[in-house]
ChimeraX commands (.cxc) that place a marker at each C-alpha (Angstrom):
marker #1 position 0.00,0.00,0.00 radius 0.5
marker #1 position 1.60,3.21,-0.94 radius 0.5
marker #1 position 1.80,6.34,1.68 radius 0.5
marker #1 position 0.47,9.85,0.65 radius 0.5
marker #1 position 2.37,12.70,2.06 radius 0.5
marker #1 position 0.25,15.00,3.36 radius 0.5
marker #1 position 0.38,18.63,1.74 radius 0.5
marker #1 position 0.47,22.07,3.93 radius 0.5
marker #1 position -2.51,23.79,3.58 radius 0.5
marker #1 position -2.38,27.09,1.49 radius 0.5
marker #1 position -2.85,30.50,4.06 radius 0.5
marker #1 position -6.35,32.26,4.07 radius 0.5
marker #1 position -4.79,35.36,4.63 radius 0.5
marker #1 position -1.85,36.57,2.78 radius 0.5
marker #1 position -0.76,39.22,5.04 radius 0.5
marker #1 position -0.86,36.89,8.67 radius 0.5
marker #1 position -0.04,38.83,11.21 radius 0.5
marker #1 position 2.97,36.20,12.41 radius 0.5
marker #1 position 4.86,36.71,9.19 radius 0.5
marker #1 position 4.86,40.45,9.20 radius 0.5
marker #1 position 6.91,42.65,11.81 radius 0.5
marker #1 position 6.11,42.24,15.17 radius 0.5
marker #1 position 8.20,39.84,17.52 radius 0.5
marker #1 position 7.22,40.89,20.61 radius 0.5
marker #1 position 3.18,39.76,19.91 radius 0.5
marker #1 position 2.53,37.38,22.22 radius 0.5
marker #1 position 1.23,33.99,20.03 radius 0.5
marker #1 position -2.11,33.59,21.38 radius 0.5
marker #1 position -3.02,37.53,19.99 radius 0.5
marker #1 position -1.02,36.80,16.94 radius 0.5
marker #1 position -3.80,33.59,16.49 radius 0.5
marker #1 position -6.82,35.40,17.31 radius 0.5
marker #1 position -5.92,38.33,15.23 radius 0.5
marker #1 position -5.56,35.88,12.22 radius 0.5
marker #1 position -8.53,34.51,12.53 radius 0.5
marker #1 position -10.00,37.67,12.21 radius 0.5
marker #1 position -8.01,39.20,9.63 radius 0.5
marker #1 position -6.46,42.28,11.74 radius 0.5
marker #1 position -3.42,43.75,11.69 radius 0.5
marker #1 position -1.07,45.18,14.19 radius 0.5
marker #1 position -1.98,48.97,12.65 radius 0.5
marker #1 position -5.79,48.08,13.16 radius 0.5
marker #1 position -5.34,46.69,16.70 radius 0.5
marker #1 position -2.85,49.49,17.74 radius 0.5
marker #1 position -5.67,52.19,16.51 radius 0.5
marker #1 position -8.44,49.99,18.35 radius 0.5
marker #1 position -6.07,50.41,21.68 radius 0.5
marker #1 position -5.85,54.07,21.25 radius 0.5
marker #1 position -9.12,54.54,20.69 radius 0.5
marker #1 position -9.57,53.68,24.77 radius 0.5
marker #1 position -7.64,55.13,27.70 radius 0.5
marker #1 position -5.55,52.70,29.16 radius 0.5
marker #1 position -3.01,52.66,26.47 radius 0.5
marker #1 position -2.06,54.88,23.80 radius 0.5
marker #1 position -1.56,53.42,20.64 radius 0.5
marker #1 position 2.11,53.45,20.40 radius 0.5
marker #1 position 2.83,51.36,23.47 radius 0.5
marker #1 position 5.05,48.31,23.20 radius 0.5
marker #1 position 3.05,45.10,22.99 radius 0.5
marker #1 position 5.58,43.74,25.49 radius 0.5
marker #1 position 3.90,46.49,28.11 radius 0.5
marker #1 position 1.01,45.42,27.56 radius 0.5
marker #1 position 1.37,41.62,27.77 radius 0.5
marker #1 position 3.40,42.07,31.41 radius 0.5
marker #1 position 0.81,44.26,32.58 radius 0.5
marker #1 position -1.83,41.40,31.69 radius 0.5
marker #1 position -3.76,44.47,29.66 radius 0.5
marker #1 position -3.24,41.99,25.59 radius 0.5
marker #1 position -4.75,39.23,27.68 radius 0.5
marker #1 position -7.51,41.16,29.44 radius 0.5
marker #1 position -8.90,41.90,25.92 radius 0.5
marker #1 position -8.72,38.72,24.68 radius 0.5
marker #1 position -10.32,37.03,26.88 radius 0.5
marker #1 position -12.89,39.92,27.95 radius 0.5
marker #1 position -13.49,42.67,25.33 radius 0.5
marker #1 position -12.27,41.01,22.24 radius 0.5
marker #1 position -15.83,41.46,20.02 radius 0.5
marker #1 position -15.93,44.89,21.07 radius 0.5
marker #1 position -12.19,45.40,19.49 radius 0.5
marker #1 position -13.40,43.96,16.12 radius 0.5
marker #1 position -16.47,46.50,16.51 radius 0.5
marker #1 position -14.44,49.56,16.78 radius 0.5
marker #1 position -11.92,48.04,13.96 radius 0.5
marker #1 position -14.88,47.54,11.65 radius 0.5
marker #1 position -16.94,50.50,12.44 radius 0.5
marker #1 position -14.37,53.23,12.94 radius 0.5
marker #1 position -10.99,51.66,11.74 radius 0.5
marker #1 position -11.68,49.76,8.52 radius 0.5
marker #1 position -12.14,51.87,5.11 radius 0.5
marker #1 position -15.90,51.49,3.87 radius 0.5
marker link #1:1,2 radius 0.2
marker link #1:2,3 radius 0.2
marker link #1:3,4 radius 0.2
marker link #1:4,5 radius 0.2
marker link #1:5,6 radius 0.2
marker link #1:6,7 radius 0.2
marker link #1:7,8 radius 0.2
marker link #1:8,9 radius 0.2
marker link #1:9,10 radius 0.2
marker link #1:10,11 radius 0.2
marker link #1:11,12 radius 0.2
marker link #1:12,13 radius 0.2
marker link #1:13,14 radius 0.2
marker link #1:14,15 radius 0.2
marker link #1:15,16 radius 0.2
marker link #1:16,17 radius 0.2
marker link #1:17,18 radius 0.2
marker link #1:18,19 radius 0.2
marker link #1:19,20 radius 0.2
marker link #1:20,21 radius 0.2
marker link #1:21,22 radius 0.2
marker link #1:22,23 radius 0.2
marker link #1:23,24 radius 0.2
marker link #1:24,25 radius 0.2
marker link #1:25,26 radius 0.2
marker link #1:26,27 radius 0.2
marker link #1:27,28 radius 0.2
marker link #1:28,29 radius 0.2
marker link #1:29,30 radius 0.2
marker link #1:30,31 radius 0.2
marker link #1:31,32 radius 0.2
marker link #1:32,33 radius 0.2
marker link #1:33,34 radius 0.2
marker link #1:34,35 radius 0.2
marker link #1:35,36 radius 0.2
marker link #1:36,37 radius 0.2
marker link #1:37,38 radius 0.2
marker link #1:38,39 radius 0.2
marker link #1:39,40 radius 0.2
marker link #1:40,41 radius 0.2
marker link #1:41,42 radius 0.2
marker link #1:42,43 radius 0.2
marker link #1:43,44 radius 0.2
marker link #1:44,45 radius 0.2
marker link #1:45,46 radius 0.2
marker link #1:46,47 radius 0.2
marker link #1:47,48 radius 0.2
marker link #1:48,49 radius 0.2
marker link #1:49,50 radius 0.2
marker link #1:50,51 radius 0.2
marker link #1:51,52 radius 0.2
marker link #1:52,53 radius 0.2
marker link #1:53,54 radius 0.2
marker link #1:54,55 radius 0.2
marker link #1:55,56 radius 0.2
marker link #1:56,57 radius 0.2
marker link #1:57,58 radius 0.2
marker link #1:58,59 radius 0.2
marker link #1:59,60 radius 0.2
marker link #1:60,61 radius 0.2
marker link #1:61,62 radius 0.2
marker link #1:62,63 radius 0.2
marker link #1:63,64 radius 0.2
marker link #1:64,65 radius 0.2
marker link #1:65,66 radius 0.2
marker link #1:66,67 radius 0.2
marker link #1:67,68 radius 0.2
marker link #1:68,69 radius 0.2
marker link #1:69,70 radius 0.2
marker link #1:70,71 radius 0.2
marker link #1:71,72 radius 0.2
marker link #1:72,73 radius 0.2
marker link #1:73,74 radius 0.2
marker link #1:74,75 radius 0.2
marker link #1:75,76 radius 0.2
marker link #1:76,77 radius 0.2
marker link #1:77,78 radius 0.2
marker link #1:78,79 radius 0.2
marker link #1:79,80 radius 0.2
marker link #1:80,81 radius 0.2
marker link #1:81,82 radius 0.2
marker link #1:82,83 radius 0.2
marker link #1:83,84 radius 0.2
marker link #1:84,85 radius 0.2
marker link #1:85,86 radius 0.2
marker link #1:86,87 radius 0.2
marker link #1:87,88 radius 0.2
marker link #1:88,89 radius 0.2
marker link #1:89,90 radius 0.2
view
């Protein structure tokens, strides 16, 4: 019987977030922020749009001070909200 290789699977998105600039994303944001197509420009805009953070802090704040997680796993739909209404070209 004769083995078939498996073949990689083609990316969705061209421009994933994980093969652009930023090391110091922590992985789990890099994921989610894939699999909804943003970009570190979009999310930095989204976290200046608030007031804990202006948008030019260093992801590597953020993650120590538990703030990258905190959105995550708490405020994450309202980040794509303000991406998509106020962000995103129409």
């Amino acid at each position: 019987m004769k083995t078939v290789e498996p073949q990689p699977l083609e990316p969705v998105n061209e421009t994933r977030i994980d093969e652009v600039v930023n090391s110091d994303i922590p992985i789990y944001l890099k994921d989610v922020m894939n699999s909804y197509n943003i970009t570190e420009d979009e999310l930095r805009k989204a976290i200046g749009t608030g007031t804990v953070y202006p948008a030019d802090t260093p992801f590597k704040v953020m993650e120590e001070s538990g703030y990258l997680r905190h959105l995550v796993d708490n405020c994450w739909e309202e980040i794509v909200k303000v991406i998509n209404e106020k962000i995103r070209p129409f």
